[in-house]
Each structure stands twice: as structure tokens, then as C-alpha cells.
C-alpha positions in Angstrom: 21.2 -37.8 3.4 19.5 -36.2 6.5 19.4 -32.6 4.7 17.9 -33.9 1.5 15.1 -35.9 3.2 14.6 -32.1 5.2 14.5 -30.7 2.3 11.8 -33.0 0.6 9.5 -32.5 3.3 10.0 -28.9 3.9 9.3 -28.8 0.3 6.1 -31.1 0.1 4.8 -29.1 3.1 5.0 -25.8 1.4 3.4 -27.0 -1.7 0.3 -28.5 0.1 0.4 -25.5 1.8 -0.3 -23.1 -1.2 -2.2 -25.5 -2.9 -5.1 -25.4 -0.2 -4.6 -21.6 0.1 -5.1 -21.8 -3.5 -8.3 -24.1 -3.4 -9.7 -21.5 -0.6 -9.0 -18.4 -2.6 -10.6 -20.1 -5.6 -14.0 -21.0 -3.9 -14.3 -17.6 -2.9 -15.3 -15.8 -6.0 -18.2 -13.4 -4.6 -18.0 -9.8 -4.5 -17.7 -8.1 -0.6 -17.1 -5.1 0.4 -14.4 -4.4 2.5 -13.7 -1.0 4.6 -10.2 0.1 5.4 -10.2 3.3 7.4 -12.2 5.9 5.2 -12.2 3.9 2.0 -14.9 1.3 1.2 -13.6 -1.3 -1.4 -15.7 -3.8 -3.9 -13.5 -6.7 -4.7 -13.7 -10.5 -5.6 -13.2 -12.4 -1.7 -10.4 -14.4 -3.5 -8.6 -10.8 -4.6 -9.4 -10.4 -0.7 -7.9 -13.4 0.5 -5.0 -13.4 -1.7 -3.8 -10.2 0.0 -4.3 -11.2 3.3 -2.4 -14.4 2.7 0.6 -11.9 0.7 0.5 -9.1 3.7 0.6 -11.9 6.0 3.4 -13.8 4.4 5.6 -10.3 3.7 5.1 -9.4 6.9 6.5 -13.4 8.2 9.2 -13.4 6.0 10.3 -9.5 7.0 10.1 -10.6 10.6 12.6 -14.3 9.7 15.0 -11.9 7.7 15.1 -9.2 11.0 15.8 -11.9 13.0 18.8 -13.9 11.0 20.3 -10.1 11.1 20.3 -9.7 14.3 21.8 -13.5 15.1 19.7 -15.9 17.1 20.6 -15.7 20.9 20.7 -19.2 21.5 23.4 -19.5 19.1 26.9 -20.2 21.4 29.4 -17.4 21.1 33.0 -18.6 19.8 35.1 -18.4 22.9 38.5 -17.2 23.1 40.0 -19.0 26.0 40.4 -22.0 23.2 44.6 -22.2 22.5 45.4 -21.3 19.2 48.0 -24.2 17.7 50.2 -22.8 15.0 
């Protein structure tokens, strides 16, 4: 019962979430100019924003998937000492 209520709100909280990212990124239809290194781009700020939010979340969720490879070190370590019954 305690998993699907989890669930519900991890849920609800991601949808708000993107919702008012999408609200932002929809107010934000003037043109800027944006310089990365030697180029100088004209976009929409909402194209802008939207891949800040995208690098931002790729580089979150590449971080989270390092991470759960490599095992969390709080995690106990299965003993051996523990008799085996047949």
C-alpha cells in the first residue's frame, strides 16, 4: 500500500514539475542571442531554455545511472559468517 501511495506522489511531483518548466519555457518566446565559445546563436529563449532543462536533466539522469552501477556504499554487504542450513 506504502509503494503505491510513493508512487502517486513521486508521480504528481514530476508532473507539476514539467508542467511549470513548461509554463516557463512557454512565456519565454523572444529571440536572444546566445554565445557558446566562437559561435554566436539567434534562437527563441524557450528553444533556450528547453535545452538547458534537457542538458541538465541528461546529465542528472547519466550521473543516477553511474551511480546504481557502481552500488550505493551505504548499502550492507551480505556476510558470510551467516550458517548455511541445508
Amino acid at each position: 500500500m506504502a509503494d503505491g501511495i510513493k508512487a502517486n506522489l513521486k508521480l504528481t511531483g514530476i508532473s507539476v514539475a514539467v508542467i511549470l518548466v513548461l509554463i516557463v519555457i512557454l512565456q519565454n518566446t523572444d529571440e536572444v542571442e546566445t554565445s557558446v565559445l566562437w559561435l554566436s546563436i539567434r534562437m527563441p529563449r524557450a528553444l533556450l531554455l528547453l535545452t538547458t532543462f534537457a542538458v541538465g536533466f541528461g546529465s542528472g539522469y547519466l550521473v543516477h545511472l553511474r551511480r546504481a552501477k557502481r552500488g550505493r556504499p551505504d548499502e550492507p554487504t551480505p556476510s558470510t559468517d551467516l550458517p548455511v542450513e541445508d
